[in-house]
C-alpha positions in Angstrom: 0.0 0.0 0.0 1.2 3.5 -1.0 0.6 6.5 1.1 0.8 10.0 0.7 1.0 13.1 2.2 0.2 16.4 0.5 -0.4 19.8 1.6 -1.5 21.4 -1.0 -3.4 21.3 -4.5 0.0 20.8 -6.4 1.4 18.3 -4.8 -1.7 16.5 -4.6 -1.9 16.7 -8.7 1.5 15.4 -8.9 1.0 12.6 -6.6 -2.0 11.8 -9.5 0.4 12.2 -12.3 3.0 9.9 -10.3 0.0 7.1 -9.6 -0.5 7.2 -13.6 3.7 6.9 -14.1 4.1 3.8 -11.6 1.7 2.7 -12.5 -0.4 2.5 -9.3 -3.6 0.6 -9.9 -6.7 1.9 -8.9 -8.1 0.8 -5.8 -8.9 2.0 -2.0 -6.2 0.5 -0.3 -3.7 1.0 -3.5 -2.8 4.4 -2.5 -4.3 6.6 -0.1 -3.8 9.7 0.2 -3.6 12.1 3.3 -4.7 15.9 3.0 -2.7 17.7 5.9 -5.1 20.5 5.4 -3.5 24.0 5.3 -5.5 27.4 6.9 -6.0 29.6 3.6 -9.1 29.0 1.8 -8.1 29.5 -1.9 -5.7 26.4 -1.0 -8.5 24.4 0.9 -10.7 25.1 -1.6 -7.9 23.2 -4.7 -7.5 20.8 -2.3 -11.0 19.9 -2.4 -11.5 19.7 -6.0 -8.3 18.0 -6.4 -9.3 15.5 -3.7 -12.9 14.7 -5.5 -10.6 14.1 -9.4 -8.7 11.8 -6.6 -11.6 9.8 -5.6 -12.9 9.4 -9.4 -9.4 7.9 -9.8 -10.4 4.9 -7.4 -7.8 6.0 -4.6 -8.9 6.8 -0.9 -8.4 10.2 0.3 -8.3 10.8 4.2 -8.8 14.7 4.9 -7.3 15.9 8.1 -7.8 19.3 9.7 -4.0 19.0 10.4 -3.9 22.3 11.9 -6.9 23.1 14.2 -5.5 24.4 17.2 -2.7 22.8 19.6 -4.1 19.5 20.0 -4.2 18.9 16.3 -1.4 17.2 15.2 -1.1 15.0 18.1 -4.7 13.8 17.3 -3.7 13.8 13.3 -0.5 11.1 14.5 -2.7 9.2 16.3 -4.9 9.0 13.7 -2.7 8.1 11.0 -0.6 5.5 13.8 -2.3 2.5 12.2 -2.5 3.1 8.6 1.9 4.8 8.6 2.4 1.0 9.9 0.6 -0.7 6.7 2.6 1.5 4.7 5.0 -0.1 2.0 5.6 3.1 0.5 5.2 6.9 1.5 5.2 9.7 -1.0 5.5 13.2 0.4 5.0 16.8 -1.6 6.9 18.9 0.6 10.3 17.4 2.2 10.6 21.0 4.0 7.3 21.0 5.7 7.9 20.4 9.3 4.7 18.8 9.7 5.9 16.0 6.5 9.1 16.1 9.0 7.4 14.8 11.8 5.7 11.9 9.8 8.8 10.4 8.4 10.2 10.3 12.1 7.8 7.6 12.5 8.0 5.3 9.3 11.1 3.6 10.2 12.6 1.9 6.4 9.9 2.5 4.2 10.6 3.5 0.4 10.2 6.9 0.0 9.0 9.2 -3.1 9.0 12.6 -3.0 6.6 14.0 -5.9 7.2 17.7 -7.5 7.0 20.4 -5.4 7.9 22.7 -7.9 11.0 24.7 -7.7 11.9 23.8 -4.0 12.1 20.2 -5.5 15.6 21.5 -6.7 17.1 22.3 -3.6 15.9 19.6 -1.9 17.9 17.2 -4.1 20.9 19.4 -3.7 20.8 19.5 -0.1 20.4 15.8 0.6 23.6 15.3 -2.1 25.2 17.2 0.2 24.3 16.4 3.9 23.0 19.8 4.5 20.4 20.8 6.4 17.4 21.2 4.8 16.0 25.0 4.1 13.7 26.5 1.7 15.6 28.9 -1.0 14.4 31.8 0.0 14.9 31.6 3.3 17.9 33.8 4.7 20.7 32.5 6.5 22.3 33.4 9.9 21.0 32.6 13.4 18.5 29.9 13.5 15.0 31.1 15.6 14.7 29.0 18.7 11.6 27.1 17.7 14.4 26.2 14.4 16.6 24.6 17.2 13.5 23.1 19.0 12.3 21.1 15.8 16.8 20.3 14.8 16.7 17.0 16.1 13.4 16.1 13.7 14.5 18.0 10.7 18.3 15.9 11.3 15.6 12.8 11.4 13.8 13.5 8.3 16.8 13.7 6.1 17.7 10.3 7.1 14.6 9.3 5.8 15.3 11.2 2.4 18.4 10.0 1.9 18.8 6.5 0.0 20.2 3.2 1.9 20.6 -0.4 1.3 17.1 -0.5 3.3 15.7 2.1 1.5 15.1 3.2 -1.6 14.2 7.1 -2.4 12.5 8.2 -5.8 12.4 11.9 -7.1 9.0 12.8 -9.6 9.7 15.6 -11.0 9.1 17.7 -14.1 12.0 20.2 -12.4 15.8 19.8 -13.9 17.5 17.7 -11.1 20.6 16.3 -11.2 20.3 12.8 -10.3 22.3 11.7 -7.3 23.8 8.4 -6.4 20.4 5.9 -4.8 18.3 8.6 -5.5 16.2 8.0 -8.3 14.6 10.6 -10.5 11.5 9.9 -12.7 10.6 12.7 -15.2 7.3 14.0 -15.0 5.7 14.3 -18.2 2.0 15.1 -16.8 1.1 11.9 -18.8 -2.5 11.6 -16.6 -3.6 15.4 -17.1 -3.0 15.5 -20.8 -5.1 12.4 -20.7 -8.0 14.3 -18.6 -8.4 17.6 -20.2 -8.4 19.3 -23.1 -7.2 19.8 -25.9 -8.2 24.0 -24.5 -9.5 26.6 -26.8 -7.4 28.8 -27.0 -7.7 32.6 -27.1 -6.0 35.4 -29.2 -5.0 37.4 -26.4 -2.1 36.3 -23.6 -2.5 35.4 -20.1 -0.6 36.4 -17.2 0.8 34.0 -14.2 0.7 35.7 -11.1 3.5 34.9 -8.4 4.1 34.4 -4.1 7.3 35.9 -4.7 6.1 39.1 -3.0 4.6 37.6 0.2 8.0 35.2 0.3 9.9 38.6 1.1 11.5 38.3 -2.2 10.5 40.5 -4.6 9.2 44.5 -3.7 5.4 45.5 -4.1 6.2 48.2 -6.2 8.3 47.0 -8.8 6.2 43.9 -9.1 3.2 45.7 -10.5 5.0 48.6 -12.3 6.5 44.9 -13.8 3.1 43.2 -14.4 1.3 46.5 -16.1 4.2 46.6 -18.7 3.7 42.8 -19.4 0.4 43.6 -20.1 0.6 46.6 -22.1 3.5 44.8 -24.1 1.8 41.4 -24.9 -1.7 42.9 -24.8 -2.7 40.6 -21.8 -6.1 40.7 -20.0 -6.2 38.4 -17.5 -4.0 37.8 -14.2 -3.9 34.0 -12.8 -3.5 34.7 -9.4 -1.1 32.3 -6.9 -3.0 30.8 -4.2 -0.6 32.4 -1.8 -1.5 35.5 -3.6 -3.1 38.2 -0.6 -6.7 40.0 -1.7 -5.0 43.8 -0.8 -2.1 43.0 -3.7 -4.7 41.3 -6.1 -6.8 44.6 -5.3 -4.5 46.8 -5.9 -2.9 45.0 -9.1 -6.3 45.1 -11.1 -7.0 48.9 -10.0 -3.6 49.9 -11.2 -3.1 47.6 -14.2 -6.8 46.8 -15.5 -6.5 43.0 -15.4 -9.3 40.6 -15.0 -8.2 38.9 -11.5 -9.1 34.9 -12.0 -8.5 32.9 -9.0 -8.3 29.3 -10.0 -10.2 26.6 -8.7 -7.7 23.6 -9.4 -4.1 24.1 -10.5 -3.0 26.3 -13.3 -2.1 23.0 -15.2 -5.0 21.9 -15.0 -6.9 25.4 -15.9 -5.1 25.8 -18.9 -5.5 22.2 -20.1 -9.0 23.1 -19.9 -9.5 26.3 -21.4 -10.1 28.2 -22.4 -6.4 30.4 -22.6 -4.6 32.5 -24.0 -2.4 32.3 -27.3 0.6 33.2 -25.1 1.2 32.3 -21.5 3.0 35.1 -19.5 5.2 34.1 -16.3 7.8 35.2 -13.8 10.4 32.4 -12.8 8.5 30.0 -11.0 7.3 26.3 -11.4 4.9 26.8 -14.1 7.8 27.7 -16.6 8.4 24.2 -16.4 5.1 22.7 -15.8 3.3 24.3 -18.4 5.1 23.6 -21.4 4.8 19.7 -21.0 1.0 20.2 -19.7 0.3 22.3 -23.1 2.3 19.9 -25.6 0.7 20.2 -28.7 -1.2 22.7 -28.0 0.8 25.5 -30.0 0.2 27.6 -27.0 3.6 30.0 -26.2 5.1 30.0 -22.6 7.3 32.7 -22.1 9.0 33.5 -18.6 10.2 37.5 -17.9 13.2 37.9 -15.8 13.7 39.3 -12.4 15.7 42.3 -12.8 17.8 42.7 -9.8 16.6 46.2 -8.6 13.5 44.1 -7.8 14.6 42.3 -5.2 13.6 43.8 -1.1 16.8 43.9 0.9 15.6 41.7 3.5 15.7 39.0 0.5 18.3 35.5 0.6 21.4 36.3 -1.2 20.5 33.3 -2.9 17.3 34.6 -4.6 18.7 36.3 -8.0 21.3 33.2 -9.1 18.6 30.6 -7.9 15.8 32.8 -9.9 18.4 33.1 -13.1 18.5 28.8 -12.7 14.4 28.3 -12.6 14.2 30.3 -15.8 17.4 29.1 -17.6 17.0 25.7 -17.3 13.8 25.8 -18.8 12.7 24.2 -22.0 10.8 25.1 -24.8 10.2 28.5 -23.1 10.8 31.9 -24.4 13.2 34.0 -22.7 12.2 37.8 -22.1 14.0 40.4 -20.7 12.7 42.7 -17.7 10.5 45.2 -18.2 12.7 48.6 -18.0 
């Protein structure tokens, strides 16, 4: 029996797309799936739609309101106690979540696969290659908060876990450009199951425009983000703005006052959306996952994906000095993308 723990709608869809890959046959005790519920609703509300395409699949979904006050994720181990030890296999979407942490204390030499998480997928790779601890990218360095140093001796755990031994094995799905790494291996993600779903889209004259966290991750400034976004638009004659789910209402407010963009907030992932339709001619993104993504979801499609650079002035102060050369890697490793500069 396969298990998996997601936390959010895209990991969730990848798990779906690595089911289809295995293959994983259909079935309530093939794989079932574990929704560690986030708080924000545009995420709860993916989640459930992504949890009912789940269900028409044939697996079992288990939702748990992982984070419902103090008690809650003592009640959520309990609750998941019986069903961890069953487990042949456990699949994770988010090796950095401290919650997906404390799991893997518990599930001893099980096989592990950790499904795309998007761009963080990358570092995570890179950090187990090289026994580090584990940290998001845009996460600065320095002195380590003391509920960091509470949770070391878990997060030291978990990498264990993630990292491959004669006991263990540990698979990466991933649509992201990893370098594979010795015992770890890595199975492309071609979004094989979604291009079998949906579509083909209709497909509009106009452009569409991917919005991005990278504002509310302390990354990029509020400022030069929309001046950014209105010349995308103006430029490539775009009229509507797919907003992140970690996207907040004031900024999406804001951004269609000052730009004129329609403001759609998706009800599944964007890979899913634009399978659908319908979608723009040309699809307009900052670095970020969908760069990737889209351009294998779309195959066929004659639909245009082109990614716009993050010109340094951009960046807050208070961002990791990692954030510009790990930005310049999302979008240059890219396929089948076009490259455009940043708007001056």
């Amino acid at each position: 029996m396969n298990l998996a723990f997601v936390e959010s709608p895209v990991q969730l869809l990848n798990v779906l797309e690595w089911a289809h890959a295995a293959p994983v046959a259909p079935g309530p005790d093939s794989l079932i799936v574990v929704v560690l519920s986030p708080t924000d609703p545009m995420s709860r509300g993916q989640l459930r739609r992504m949890a009912e395409l789940a269900r028409d699949a044939g697996f079992t979904v288990r939702w748990q309101e992982a984070r419902g006050g103090a008690g809650a994720p003592l009640r959520t181990l309990r609750r998941l106690a019986p069903v961890l030890r069953r487990a042949e296999r456990i699949v994770i979407g988010d090796p950095f979540s401290r919650y997906v942490q404390l799991l893997l204390t518990l599930v001893g030499r099980k096989d592990v696969t950790v499904v795309d998480d998007g761009t963080a997928t990358m570092e995570f790779v890179a950090q187990v290659a090289r026994g580090e601890q584990l940290v998001r990218w845009h996460r600065r360095g320095g002195r380590r908060r003391p509920r960091e140093l509470v949770l070391a001796p878990v997060t030291f755990l978990a990498r264990r876990r993630l990292s491959p031994s004669k006991d263990r094995s540990v698979e990466v799905f991933t649509s992201m450009p990893v370098e594979p790494q010795p015992g770890i291996t890595v199975t492309r993600n071609v979004f094989a199951w979604t291009r079998s779903r949906f579509g083909p889209p209709t497909i509009t004259r106009g452009a569409d425009l991917v919005g991005t966290s990278l504002v509310e991750t302390g990354v990029i400034d509020l400022g030069q983000y929309l001046e950014a976004v209105s010349a995308l638009a103006r430029t490539h004659g775009a009229t509507r703005y797919f907003a992140h789910r970690r996207e907040n209402a004031d900024k999406l407010h804001r951004l269609a006052v000052e730009t004129g963009l329609e403001v759609v907030r998706p009800e599944l992932p964007l890979e899913l959306i634009a399978r659908r339709g319908p979608i723009g001619a040309t699809v307009l993104s900052f670095p970020s996952t969908v760069v990737h993504t889209l351009p294998l979801a779309l195959a066929g499609t004659g639909i245009k994906v082109a990614v716009c650079d993050v010109a340094p002035e951009w960046l807050k102060e208070s961002a990791s000095p990692r954030a510009q050369g790990f930005l310049a890697g999302v979008t240059g490793t890219a396929r089948d993308v076009q490259r455009l500069p940043a708007p001056a």
